[in-house]
C-alpha positions in Angstrom: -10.5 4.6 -3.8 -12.1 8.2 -3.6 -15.1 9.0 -5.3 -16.4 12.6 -6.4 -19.6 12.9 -8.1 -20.1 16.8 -10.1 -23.0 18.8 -11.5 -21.6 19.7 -15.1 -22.8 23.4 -16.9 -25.6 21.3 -19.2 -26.4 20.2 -15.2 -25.9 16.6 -15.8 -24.1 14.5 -13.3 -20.5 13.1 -13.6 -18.5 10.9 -11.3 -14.9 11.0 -11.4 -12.6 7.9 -9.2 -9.2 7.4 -8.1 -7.7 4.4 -6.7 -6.1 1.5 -7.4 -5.8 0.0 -10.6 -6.6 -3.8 -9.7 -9.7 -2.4 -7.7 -11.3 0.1 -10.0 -10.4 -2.0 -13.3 -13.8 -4.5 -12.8 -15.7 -1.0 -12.6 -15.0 -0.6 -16.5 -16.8 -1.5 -19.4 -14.9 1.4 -21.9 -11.7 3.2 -21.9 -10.9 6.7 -23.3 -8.4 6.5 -26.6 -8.6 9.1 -29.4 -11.2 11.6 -28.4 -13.7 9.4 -27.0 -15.0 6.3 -25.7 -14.2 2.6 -26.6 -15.2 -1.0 -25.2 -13.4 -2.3 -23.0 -12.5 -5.7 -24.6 -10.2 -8.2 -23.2 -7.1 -7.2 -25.5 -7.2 -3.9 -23.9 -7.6 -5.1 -20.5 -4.7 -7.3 -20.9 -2.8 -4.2 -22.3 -3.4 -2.3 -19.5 -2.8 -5.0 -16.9 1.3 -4.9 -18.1 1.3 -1.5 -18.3 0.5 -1.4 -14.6 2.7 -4.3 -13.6 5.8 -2.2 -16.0 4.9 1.1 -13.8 4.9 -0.7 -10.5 7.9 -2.4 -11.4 9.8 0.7 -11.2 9.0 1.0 -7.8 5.9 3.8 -9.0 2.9 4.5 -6.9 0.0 4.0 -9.4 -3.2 5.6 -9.2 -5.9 4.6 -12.2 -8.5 7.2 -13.2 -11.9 6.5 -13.8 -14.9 8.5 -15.1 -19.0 7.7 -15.8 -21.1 10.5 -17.7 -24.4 11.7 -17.0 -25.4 9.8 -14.0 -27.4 10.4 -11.2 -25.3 10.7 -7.6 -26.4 7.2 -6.6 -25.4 5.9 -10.2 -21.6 7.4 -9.8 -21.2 5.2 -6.3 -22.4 2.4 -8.2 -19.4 -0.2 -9.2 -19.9 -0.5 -12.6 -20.7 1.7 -16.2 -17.5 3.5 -15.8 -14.7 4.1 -18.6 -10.8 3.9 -17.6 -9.1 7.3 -18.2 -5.6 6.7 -17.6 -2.8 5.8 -15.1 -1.1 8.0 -13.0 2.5 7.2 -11.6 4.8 9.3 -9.3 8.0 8.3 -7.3 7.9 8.4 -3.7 11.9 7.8 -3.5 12.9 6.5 -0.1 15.0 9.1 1.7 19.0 8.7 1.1 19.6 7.7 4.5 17.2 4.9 4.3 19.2 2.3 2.3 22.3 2.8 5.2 20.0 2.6 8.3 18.8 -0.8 6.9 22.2 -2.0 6.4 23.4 -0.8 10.1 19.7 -2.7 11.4 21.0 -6.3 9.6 24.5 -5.8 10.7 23.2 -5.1 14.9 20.4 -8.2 14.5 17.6 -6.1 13.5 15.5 -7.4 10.7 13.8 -4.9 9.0 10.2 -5.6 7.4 8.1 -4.2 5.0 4.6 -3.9 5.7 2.4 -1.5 3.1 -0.6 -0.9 1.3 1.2 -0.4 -1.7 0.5 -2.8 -4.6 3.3 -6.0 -4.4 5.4 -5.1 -7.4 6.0 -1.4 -6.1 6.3 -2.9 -2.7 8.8 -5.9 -3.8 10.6 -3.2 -5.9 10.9 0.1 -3.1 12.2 -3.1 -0.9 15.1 -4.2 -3.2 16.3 -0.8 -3.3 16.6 -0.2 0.1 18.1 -3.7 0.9 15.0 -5.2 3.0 14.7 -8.4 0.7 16.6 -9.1 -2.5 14.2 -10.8 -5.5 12.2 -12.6 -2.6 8.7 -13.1 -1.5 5.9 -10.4 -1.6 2.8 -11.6 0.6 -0.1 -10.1 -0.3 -3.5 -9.3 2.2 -5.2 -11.5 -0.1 -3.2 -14.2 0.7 -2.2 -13.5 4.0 -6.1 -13.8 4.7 -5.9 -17.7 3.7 -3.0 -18.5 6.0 -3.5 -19.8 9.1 -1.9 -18.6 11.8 0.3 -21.7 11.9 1.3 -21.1 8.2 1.8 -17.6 9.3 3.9 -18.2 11.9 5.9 -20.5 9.0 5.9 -17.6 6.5 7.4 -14.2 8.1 10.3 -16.4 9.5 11.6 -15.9 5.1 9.4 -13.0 4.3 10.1 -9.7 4.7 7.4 -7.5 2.4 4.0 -8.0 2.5 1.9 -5.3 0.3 -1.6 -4.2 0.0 -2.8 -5.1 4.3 -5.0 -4.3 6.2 -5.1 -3.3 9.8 -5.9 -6.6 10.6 -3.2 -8.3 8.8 -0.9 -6.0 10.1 -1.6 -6.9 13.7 -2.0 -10.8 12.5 1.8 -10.2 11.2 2.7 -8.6 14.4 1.4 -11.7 16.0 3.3 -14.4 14.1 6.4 -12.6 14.6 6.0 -12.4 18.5 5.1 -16.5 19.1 8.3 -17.2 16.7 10.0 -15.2 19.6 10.8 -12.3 18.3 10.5 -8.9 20.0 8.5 -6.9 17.7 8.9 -2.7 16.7 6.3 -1.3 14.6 6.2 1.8 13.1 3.1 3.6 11.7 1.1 7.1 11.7 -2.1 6.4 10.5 -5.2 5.4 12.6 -5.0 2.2 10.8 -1.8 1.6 12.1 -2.9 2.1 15.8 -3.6 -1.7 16.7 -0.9 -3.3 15.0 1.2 -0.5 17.3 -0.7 -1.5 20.1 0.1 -5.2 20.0 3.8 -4.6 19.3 6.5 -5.0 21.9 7.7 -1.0 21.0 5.0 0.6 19.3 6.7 4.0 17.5 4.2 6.2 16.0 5.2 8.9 13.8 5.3 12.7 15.3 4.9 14.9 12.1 3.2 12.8 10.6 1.2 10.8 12.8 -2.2 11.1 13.9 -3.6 11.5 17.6 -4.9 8.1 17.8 -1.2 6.4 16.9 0.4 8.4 19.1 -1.7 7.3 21.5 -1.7 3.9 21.4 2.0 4.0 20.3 5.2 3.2 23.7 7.1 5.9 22.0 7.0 9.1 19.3 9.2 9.9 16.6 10.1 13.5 16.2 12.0 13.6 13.4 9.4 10.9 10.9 12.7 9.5 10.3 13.7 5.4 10.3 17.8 6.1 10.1 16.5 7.7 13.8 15.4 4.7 15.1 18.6 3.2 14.2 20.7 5.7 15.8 18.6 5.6 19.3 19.4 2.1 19.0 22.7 2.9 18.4 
């Protein structure tokens, strides 16, 4: 989420967050509908709950909007008092090459895997487009963080998305992969990414894209930000 807290012109305080929807939707108690606000009963948060699940469906990126009036600084930080806005949903369409380069990966031996922070319908739904699983399993962090490493180890040998991680998982992934034998690439720009890129066999770091600290902990950079690129090296 990101938070922002504002001095309106009657110099009352508002706070204004963005984030997503699962995480910000306990911080409600009203939403906004006709000019102004209304509780937030449980018809509504049912509504809104398929709503969400029909945008991410569609393979959207959904951001929810929140907003508490007149509140002090510390009181727009707090998790709680605020009334739900709206939903925000935008495409970020995989490039056209992407699809192809996942097809040439299967087709040498290369599995490709999903590994996001993207909510699991979006993820689950970006995947089946580009060929990495078709109607299978989404793992979630939340469930991830009950496996042992044993059921783990059991789990990425059929899954191949797993949504909404954490640095931690990502590396616990990278993990279970390597003791099933396989030799691990991982790809990632953020500083997030950097120990799950450290612990791979080939860590690839972005090169536009990336930040410092994945490049450094990263075997090798990517110039072009490009996945059909690894494919062709590897070609």
């Amino acid at each position: 989420r990101m938070n922002s807290v504002h001095k309106a012109t009657d110099g009352n305080c508002f706070a204004i967050i963005k984030g997503a929807f699962d995480y910000l939707l306990p911080f409600c108690t009203e939403y906004f509908a006709a000019g102004k606000n209304l509780p937030l009963d449980k018809r509504m948060r049912d509504q809104l709950i398929r709503l969400h699940g029909e945008m991410a469906g569609r393979a959207l990126r959904v951001l929810a909007v929140i907003r508490k009036e007149r509140c002090t600084p510390a009181e727009g930080e707090a998790e709680r008092g605020f009334c739900f806005l709206g939903l925000i949903g935008f495409l970020d369409p995989p490039r056209d090459e992407s699809t192809e380069a996942v097809r040439l990966c299967k087709s040498a031996g290369i599995r490709p895997v999903m590994v996001t922070g993207d909510h699991a319908l979006t993820a689950g739904a970006i995947a089946e487009k580009l060929g990495i699983a078709s109607g299978g399993r989404v793992i979630t962090g939340t469930q991830l963080q009950q496996m042992t490493d044993r059921e783990l180890k059991d789990a990425v040998k059929h899954c191949s998305v797993f949504a909404r991680v954490s640095p931690e998982h990502k590396v616990r992934i990278v993990k279970a992969f390597q003791a099933n034998g396989e030799v691990v690439a991982m790809t990632g720009d953020g500083i997030n990414d950097a120990p799950a890129l450290k612990n791979a066999d080939i860590g690839c770091a972005m090169g536009k894209a990336g930040t410092d600290v994945a490049k450094s902990a990263a075997d090798m950079i990517l110039t072009a930000d490009n996945f059909a690129t690894i494919v062709e090296a590897v070609r």
